[in-house]
N, C-alpha and C positions, 0 to 999 in steps of 0.2 A: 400448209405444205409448201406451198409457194415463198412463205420466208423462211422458213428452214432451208429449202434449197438456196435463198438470196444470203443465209449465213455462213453457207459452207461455200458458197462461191466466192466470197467476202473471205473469210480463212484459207482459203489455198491460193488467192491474189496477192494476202497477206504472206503467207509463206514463200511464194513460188518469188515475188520480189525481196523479200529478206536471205533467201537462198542467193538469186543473182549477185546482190550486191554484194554477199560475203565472199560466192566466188572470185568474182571479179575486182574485187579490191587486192590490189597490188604492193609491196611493200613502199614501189615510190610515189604513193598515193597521199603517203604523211607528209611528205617534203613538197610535192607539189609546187607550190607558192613561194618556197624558201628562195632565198640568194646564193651563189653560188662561192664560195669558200677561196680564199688566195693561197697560192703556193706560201707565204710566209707563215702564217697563221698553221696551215695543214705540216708545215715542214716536220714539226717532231716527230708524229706518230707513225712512220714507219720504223726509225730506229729506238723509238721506246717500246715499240711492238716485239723487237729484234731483242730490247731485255728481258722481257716477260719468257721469250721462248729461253733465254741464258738462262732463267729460277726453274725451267724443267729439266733442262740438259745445260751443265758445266761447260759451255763451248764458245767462250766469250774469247774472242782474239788477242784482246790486250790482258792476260789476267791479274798484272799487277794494278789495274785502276779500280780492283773486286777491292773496297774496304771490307767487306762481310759478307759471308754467305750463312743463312742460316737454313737448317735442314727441320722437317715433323718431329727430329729426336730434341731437338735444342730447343724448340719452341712447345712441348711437353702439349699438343692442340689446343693452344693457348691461339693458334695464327697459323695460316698457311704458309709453306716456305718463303722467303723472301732475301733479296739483297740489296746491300750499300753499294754502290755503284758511282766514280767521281768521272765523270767526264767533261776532261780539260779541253778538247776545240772546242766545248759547246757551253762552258762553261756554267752546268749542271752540277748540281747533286743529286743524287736521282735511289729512293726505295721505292723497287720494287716488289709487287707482291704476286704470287701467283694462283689460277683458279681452282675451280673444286677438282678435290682429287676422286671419283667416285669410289675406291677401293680403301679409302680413310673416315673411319666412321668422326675423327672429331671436325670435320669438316660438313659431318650431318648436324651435329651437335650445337655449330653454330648458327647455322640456319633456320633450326628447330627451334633455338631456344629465341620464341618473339610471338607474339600475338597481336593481333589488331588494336593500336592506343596503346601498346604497352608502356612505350618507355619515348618520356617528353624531351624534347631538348632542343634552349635557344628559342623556344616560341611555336616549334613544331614537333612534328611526330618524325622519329627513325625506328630501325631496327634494331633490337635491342642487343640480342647475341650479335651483328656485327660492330656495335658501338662498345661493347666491353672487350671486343678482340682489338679495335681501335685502341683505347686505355691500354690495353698490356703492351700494344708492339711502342704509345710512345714513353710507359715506363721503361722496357726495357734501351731504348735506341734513340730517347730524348736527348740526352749530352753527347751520341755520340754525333748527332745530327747536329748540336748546337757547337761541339767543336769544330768539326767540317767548318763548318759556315764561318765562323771566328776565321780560321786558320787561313783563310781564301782570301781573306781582304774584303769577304763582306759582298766580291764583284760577281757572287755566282748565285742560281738561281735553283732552288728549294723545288724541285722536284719529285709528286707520288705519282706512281703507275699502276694501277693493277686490271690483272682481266678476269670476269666474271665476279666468282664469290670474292676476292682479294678488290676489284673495282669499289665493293660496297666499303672493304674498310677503309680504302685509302680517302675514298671520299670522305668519311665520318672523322679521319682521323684529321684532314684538311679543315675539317669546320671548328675542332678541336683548338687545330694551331690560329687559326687567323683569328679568333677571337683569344687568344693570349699567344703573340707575337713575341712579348717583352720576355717570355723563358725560352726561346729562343735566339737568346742577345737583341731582340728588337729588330728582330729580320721584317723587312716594311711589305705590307700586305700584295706589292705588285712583283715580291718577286717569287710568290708561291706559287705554284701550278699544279694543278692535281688531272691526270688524264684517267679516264674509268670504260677501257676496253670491254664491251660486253654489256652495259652497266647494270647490276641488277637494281631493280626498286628500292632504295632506301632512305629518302627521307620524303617529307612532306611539299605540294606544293609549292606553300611559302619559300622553303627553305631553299628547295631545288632553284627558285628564281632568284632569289639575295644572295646565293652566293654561284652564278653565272659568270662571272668576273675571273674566278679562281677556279672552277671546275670546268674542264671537257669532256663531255661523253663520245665515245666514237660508236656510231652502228651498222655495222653491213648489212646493208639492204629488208633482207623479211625475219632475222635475227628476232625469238619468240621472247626472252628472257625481259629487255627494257619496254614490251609492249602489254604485259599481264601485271594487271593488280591482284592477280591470286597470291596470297602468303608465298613465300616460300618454301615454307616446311610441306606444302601440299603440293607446291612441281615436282617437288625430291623425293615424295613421297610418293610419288604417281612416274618417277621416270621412267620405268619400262612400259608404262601407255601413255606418253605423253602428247603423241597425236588424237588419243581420246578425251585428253583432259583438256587440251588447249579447244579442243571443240567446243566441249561443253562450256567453257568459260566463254568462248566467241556467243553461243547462242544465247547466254545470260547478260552479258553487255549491251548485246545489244537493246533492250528492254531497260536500259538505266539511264534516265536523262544525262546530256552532258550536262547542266546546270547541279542536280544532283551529285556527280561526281566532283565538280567542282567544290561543293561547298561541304564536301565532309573532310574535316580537318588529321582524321586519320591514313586517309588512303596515301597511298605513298606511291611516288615519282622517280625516273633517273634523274638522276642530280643535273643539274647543271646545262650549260649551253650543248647544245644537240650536233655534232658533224653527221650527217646521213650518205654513208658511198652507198650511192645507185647503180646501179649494174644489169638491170632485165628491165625489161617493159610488159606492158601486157599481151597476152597473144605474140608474143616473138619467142622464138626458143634461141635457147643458148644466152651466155655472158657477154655483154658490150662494153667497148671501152666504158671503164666506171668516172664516174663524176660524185664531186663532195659539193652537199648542200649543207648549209649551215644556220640556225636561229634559236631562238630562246621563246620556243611555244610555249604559252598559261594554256590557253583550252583547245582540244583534242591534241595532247601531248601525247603522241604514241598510244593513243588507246583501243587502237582496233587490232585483233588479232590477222595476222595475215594466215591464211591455210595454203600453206605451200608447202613440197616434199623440203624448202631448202632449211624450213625455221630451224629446224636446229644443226645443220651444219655451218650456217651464217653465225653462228655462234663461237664457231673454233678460230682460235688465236691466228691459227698458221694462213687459213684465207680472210683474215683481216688484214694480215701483215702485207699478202701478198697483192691484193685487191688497194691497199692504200698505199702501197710502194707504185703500184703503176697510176693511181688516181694523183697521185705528187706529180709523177714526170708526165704527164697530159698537161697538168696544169702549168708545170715551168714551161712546155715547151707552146703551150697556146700566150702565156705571158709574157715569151721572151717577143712573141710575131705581134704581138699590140700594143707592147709600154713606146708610148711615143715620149714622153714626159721622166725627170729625174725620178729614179727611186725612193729617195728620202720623201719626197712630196705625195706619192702616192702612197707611201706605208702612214705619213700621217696624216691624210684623209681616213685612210681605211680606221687608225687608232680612234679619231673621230666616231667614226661610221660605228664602230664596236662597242664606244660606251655610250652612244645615244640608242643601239638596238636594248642594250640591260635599262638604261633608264625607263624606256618606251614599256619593257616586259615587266619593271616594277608596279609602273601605273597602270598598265592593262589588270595585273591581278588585283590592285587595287578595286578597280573600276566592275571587275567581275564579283567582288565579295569573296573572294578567298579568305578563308579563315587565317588572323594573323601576317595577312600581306604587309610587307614594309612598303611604305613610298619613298617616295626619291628624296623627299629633306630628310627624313630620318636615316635614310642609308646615307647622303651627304654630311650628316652631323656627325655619325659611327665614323666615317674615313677621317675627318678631320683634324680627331682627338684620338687615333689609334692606340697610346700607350698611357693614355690618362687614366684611371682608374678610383674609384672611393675609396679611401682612406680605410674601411673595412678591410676591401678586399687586399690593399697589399698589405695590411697589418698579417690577413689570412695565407698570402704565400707567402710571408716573411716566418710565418709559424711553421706551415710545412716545413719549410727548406731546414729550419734550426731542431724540428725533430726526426727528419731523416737523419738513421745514423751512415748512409753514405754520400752522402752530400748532393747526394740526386736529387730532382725534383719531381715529388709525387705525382701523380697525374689523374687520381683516382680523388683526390682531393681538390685538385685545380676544374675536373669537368661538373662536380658537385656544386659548383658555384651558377654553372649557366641550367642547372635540372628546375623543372619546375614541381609542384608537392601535386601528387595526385589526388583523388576524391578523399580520402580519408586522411589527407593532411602529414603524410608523412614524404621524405625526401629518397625517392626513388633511387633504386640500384646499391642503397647501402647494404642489405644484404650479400653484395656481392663483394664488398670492400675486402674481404680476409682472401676472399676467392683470388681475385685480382694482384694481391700481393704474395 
């Protein structure tokens, strides 16, 4: 009797502190430790926030620097709307893409169409219905991107944006360009930037860390979306109770080692380097001036759910925009009261500071067994030789290009080269090749 009683004393110890800690864990609980983010670095995201809101509502100031707008009817839910966007002070090219539309079933379609390990690529795992949405928007808008860039002199800088579901493609379609550059006239890999407002989960550890360079995620605060490894087709599936489902996923987390989650090479991550705007603390009510932390975590990247009424209103565009428009001007106006020292000196320490924080997060996932981790000479060797290529492979785009009959460059063929063959040896996503064209 007496240990029956010591085993349920034992289990309600166990619970009553797994309760605790769930409550009490706060969104700025992930950032913690993080370093604190410079106005230079942070400067875009409030005015590529301010595009994203332009691909809902037509209300861009300047309308003549709209190279394209594309609408659900043009894009057949092939892609969420999206536009060409040339912005000359900032000297940007800039597609954006915009997020799920909940009253547009082909924007379930994309979501849905993926399963765990589906679809390989580059060495890791993505999603796969966002990676064929990637393929179509750069079949469609691949030359119109590569003439842009031509036409500019070459001095402007290659620009994706999206928020939520549109986050996933632009990133996918970001890993797409930087490993062939050269169809895009050889545009040089530091001038690509991919920003992923919201970011949902889409590719693999590995991948999320080797290409931190090129990808930023933005997060406000307890935002539920970049912190669940559950599919996506099952949030969307579950949106009208997704305060029950984010539970249930919190209390099955918790019961999965971090080592465990580390070493399954499917489970999939937001891409890329992490900006975190903080904004609440624990036990305080109300919104404080927000502050951006910034780092390239390998383990416990976002992986606890937060239970808060705010997770999914930290999701919407408009209090991102607004939350990192005033997180910018705190930071100019604490930066202009401490720079004792020339500006040029300090942006290239900080340049310093930034590719030894990705070299540090290459060899950490190394060091942790991540499935498929790059190290630093291999990612040093990839930058080195960026438009070199096997004598194959450009035999391979030289064949595309001479059997499209419009002079385009296929893209469905060009991502086919970095796929790898699944169990049964065949070369994934070619059934979708007709689809895609």
């Amino acid at each position: 009797m007496s240990v029956l009683c010591g085993a349920e004393c034992v289990m309600v110890l166990g619970c009553t502190r797994w309760l605790w800690r769930r409550c009490t864990h706060v969104g700025s609980d992930d950032s913690d430790s993080w370093p604190l983010a410079t106005p230079d670095e942070f400067d875009p995201v409030p005015r590529l926030c301010r595009l994203i809101l332009a691909v809902y509502e037509p209300d861009l100031r300047i309308p003549e620097c709209v190279v394209k707008r594309v609408s659900y009817e043009q894009t057949l839910g092939r892609a969420p709307p999206y536009l060409i966007y040339l912005d000359h002070q900032h000297r940007d090219i800039v597609l954006a893409v915009r997020g799920l539309n909940l009253v547009k079933e082909s924007d379930y379609e994309l979501l849905l169409d993926n399963k765990l390990g589906m679809q390989m690529f580059d060495g890791g795992y993505v999603h796969h219905g966002l990676l064929k949405s990637a393929i179509w928007l750069l079949n469609q808008e691949g030359e119109t991107l590569k003439r842009l860039w031509l036409d500019n002199g070459a001095h402007y800088n290659m620009v994706f944006v999206g928020h939520s579901l549109g986050s996933g493609v632009v990133s996918l379609l970001t890993l797409i360009l930087v490993n062939h550059r050269d169809l895009l006239g050889g545009i040089p890999r530091t001038k690509i930037r991919c920003y992923a407002l919201a970011p949902a989960r889409c590719m693999s550890l590995n991948l999320a860390v080797k290409y931190a360079d090129v990808i930023h995620s933005v997060v406000l605060q307890d935002d539920f979306l970049p912190r669940t490894a559950t599919p996506l087709e099952d949030i969307f599936k579950s949106i009208f109770c997704l305060p029950c489902l984010l539970f249930l996923v919190c209390l099955r987390d918790t019961f999965i080692p971090e080592g465990r989650k580390l070493r399954d090479p499917r489970r999939l991550y937001a891409p890329g380097r992490i900006y975190h705007i903080v904004e609440r603390k624990f036990c305080r009510c109300g919104r404080y001036p927000p502050e951006v932390r910034t780092a390239i975590p390998v383990d416990g990247r976002f992986e606890h759910i937060v239970l808060s009424c705010n997770a999914t209103s930290d999701h919407g565009i408009i209090w991102i925009e607004r939350e990192a428009q005033k997180a910018l001007e705190r930071m100019k106006e604490s930066s202009s009261e401490t720079i004792t020292t020339a500006p040029k000196v300090q942006k290239l320490e900080r340049l310093q500071t930034i590719e030894k924080e990705h070299k540090d997060a290459l060899e950490r996932a190394v060091s942790l067994n991540v499935p498929h981790a790059v190290n630093t000479s291999e990612e040093a060797s990839e930058d080195q030789k960026p438009e070199e290529a096997p004598q194959s492979e450009a035999e391979h785009v030289s064949e595309t290009r001479s059997k499209s009959t419009s002079g385009r460059t296929n893209w469905d063929h060009v991502v086919q080269k970095l796929f790898k063959k699944n169990e049964s040896g065949d070369i994934q996503l070619n059934r979708e090749a007709n689809a895609l064209n």
